[in-house]
PAZAPA-4460 file (N, C-alpha, C; in steps of 0.05 Angstrom, whole numbers, plus 32768, in hexadecimal, padded with zeros to 4 digits):
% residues 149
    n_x    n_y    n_z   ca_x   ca_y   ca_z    c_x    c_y    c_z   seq   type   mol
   7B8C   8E2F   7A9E   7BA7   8E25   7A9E   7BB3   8E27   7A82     1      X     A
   7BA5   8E26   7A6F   7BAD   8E22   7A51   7BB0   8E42   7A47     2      X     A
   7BAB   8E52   7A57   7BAD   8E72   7A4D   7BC8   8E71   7A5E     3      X     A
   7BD1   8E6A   7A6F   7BE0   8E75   7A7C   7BFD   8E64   7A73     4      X     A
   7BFE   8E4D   7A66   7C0E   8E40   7A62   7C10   8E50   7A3F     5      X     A
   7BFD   8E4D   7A2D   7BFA   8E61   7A17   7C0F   8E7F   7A1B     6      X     A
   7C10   8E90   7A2F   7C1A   8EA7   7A3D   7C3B   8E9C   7A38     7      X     A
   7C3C   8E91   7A4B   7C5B   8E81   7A5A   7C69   8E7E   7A3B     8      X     A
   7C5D   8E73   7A31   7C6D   8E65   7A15   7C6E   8E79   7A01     9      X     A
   7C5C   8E92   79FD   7C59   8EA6   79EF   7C78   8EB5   79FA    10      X     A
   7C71   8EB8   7A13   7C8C   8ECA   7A22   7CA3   8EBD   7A23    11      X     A
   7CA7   8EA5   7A1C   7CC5   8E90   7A19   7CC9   8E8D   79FE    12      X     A
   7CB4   8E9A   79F0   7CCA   8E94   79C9   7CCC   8EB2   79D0    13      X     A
   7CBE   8EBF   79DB   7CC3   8EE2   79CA   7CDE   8EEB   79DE    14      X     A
   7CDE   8EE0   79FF   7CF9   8EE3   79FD   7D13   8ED8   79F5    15      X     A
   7D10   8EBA   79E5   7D1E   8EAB   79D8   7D23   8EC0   79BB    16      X     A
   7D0D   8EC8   79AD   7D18   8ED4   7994   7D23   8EF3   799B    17      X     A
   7D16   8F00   79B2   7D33   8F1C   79AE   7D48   8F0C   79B7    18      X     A
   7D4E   8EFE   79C9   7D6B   8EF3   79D4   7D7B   8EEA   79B8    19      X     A
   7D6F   8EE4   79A8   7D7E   8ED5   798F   7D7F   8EE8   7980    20      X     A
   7D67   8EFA   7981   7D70   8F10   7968   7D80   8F29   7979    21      X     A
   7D8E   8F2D   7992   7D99   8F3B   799D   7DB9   8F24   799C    22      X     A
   7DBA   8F19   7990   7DCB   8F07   7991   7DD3   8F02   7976    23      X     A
   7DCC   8F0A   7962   7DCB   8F09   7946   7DC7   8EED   793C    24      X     A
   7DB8   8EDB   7949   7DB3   8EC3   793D   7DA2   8EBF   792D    25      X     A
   7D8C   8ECD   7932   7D78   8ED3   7915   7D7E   8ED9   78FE    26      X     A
   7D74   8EC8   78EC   7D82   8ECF   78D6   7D73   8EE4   78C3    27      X     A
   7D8C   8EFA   78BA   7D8E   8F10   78B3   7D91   8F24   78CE    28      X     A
   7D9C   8F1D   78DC   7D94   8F39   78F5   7DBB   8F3B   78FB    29      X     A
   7DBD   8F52   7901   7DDE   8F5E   78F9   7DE5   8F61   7918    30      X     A
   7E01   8F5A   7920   7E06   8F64   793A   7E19   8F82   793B    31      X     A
   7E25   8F91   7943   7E35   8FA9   793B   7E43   8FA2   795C    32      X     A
   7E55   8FA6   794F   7E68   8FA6   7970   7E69   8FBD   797D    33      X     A
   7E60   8FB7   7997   7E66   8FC9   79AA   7E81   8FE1   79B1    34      X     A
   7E79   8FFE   799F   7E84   9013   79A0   7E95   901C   79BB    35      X     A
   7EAB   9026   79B9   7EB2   9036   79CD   7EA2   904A   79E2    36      X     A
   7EAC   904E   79F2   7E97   9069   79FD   7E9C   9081   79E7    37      X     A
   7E92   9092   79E8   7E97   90AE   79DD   7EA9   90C0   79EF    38      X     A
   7EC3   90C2   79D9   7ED0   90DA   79F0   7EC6   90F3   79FA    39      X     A
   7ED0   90F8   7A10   7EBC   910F   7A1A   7ECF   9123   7A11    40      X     A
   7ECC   9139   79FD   7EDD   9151   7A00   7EE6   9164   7A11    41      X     A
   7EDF   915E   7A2F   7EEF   916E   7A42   7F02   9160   7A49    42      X     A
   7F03   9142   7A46   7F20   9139   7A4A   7F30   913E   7A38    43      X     A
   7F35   9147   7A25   7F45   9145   7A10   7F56   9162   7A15    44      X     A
   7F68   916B   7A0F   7F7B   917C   7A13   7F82   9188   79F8    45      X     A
   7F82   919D   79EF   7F8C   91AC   79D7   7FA2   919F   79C5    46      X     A
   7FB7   919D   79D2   7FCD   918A   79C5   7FCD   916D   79C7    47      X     A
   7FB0   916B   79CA   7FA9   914A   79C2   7FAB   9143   799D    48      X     A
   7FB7   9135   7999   7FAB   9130   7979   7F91   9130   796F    49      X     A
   7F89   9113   7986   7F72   9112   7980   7F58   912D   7987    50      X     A
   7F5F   913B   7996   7F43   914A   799F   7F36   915E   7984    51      X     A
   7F3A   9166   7978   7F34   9179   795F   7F1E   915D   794C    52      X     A
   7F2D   9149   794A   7F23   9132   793A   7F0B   9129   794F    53      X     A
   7F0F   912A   7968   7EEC   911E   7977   7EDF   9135   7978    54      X     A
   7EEF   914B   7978   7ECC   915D   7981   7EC2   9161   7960    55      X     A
   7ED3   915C   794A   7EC7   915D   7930   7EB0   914A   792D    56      X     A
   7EB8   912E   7944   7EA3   911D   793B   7E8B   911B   7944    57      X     A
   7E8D   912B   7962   7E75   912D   7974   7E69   9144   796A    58      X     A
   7E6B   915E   795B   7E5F   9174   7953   7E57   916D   7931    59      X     A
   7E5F   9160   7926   7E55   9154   7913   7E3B   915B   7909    60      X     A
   7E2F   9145   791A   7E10   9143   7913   7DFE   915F   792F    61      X     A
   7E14   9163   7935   7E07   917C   7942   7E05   9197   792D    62      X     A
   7E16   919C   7924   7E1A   91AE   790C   7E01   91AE   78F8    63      X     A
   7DF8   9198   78F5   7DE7   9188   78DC   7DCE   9193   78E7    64      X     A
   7DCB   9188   7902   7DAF   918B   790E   7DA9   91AF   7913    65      X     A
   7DC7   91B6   791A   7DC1   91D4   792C   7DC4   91EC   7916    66      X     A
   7DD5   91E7   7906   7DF2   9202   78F2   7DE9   9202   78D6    67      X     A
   7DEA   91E6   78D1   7DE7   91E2   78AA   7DCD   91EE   789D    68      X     A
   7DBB   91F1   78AC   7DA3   91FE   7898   7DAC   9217   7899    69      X     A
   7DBF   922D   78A4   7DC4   924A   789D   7DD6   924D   7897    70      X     A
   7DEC   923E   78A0   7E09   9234   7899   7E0F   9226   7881    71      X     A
   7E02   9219   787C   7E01   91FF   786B   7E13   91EC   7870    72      X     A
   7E15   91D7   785D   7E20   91C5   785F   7E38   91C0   7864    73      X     A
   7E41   91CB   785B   7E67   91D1   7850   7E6E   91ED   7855    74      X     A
   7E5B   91F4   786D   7E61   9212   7878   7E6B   922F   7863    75      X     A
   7E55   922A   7849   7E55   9231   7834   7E41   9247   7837    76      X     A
   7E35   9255   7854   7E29   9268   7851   7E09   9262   7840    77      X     A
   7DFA   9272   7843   7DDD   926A   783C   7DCE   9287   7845    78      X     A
   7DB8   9281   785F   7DAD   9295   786B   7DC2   929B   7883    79      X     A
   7DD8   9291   788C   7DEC   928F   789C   7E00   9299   788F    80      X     A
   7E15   92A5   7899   7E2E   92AD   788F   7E3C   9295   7886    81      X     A
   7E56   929C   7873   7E5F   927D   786E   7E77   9284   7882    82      X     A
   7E82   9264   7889   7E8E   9260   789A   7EAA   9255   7895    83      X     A
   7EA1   9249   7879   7EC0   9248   786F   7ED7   9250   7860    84      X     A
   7EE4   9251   7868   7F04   9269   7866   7EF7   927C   786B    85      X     A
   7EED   9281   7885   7EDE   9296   7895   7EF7   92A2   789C    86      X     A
   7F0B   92BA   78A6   7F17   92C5   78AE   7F0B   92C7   78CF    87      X     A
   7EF3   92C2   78D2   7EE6   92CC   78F4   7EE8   92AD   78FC    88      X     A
   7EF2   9290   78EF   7EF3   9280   7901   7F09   9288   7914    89      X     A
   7F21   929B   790A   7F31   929A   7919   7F33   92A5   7934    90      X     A
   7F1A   92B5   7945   7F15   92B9   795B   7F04   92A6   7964    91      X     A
   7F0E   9292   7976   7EF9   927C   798A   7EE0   928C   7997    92      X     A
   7EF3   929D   79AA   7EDF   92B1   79BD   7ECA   92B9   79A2    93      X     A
   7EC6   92CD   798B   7EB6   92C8   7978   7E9B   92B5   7975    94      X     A
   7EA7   929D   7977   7E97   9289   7967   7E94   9276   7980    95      X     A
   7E96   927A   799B   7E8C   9273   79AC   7E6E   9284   79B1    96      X     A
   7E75   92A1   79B8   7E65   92B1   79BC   7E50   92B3   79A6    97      X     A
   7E4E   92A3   7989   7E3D   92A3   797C   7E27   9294   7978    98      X     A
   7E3C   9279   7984   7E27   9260   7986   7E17   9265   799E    99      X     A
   7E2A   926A   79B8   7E13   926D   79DC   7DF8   9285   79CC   100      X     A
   7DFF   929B   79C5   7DF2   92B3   79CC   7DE2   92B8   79B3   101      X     A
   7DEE   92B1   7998   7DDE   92BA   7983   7DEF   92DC   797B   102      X     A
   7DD7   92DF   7966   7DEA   92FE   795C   7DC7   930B   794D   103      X     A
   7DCE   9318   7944   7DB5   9330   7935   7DA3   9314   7929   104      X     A
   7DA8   9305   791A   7D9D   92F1   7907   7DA1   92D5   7913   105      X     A
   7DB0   92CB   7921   7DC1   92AC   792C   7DAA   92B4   7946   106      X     A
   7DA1   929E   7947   7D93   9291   7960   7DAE   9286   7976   107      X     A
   7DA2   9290   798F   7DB8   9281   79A2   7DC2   926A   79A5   108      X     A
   7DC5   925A   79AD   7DC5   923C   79B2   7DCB   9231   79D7   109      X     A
   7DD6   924C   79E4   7DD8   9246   79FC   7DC3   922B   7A17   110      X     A
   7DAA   9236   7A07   7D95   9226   7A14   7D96   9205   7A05   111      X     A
   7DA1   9209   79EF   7D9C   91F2   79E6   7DBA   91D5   79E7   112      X     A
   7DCF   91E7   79EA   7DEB   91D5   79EA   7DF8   91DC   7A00   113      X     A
   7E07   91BF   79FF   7E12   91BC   7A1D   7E2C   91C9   7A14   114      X     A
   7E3F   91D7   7A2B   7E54   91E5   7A27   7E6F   91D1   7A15   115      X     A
   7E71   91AF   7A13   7E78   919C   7A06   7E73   919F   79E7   116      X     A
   7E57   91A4   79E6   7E4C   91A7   79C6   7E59   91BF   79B8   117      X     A
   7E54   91DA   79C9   7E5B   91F0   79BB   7E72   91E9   79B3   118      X     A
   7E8D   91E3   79C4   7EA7   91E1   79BC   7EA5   91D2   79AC   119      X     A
   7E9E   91BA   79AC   7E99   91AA   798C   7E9A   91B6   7971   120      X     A
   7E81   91C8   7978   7E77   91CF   7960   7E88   91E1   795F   121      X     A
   7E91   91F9   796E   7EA3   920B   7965   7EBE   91FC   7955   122      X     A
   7ECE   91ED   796A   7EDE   91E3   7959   7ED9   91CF   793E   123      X     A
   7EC8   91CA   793A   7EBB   91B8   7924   7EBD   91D4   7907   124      X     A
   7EB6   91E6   790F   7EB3   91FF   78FA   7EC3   920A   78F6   125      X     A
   7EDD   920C   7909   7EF5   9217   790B   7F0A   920A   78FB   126      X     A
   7F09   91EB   78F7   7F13   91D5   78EC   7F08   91C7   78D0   127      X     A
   7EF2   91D4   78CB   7EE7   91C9   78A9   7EE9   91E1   7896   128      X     A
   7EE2   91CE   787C   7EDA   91E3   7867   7F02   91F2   7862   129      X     A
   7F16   91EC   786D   7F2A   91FA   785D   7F34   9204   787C   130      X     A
   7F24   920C   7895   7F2E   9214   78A6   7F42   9208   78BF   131      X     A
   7F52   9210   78D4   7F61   9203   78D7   7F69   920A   78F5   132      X     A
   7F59   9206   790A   7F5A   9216   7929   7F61   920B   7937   133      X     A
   7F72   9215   7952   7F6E   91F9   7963   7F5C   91F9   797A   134      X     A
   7F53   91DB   7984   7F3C   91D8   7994   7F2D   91E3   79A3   135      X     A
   7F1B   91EA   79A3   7F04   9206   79B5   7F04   91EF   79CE   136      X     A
   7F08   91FF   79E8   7F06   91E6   79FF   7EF3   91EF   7A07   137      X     A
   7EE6   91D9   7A1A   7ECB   91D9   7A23   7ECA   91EE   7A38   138      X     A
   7EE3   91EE   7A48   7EEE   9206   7A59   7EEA   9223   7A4E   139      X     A
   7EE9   9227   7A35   7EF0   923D   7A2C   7EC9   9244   7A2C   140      X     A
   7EC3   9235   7A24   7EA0   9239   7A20   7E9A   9243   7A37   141      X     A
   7E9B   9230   7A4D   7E91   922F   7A64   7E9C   9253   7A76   142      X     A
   7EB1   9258   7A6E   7EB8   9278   7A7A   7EB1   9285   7A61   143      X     A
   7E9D   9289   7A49   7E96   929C   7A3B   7E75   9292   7A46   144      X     A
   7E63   927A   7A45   7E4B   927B   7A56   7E44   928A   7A6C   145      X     A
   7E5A   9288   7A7B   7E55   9292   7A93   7E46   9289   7AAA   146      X     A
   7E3F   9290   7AC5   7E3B   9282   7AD6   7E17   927A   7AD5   147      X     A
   7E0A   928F   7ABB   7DED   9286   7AB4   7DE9   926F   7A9E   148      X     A
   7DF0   9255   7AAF   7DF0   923D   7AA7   7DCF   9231   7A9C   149      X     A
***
């Protein structure tokens, strides 16, 4: 009886202390308010204001993870061509077809990003570093992918 009451009371502070520390009552433990959803970039429409500014923010750390080690940072070129005040941002079709498929040296990315990401990232590259495009739609990806999804 004394193991099992030992149990009971072990399992009523430990769910008493996450409840409190999911609650920020512990002291030192931070609460962060509950974010918006994430816009999805196929809702967004070209002559949105905002759309160029969310797919910058959702390709972001995609860029970081996927582009910047050949790209670099500041699309400053490296083992990657540089990308900014690129004259070739200014074809989408381009720089769609570069991220799905790859080129002589560029690895594809088709297998690895959703048709949402590419446009991100295309328009993310199209839009930094000095450049100035408007929004790659997810539509536009999705008919250069093609139907081998």
């Amino acid at each position: 009886m004394k193991r099992f009451a030992t149990s009971v009371s072990f399992a009523l502070v430990l769910g008493l202390a996450t409840a409190a520390g999911a609650a920020g009552i512990v002291s030192g433990a931070e609460t962060t308010p509950a974010s918006a959803p994430p816009v999805q970039l196929a809702q967004l429409t070209p002559d949105d204001p905002a759309a160029v500014a969310s797919a910058i923010e959702l390709a972001t750390p995609l860029f970081r993870r996927n582009c910047s080690s050949c790209h670099g940072n500041a699309g400053e070129g490296g083992i990657g061509p540089r990308l900014a005040g690129s004259t070739k941002m200014e074809s989408q079709t381009l720089i769609i077809n570069q991220v799905l498929f790859g080129s002589e040296y560029m690895p594809p990315f088709a297998e690895m990003l959703s048709d949402e990401e590419v446009a991100a990232i295309a328009t993310f590259v199209r839009n930094s570093w000095g450049n100035a495009y408007p929004l790659v739609t997810v539509e536009a990806v999705a008919e250069l992918r093609g139907p081998a999804r």
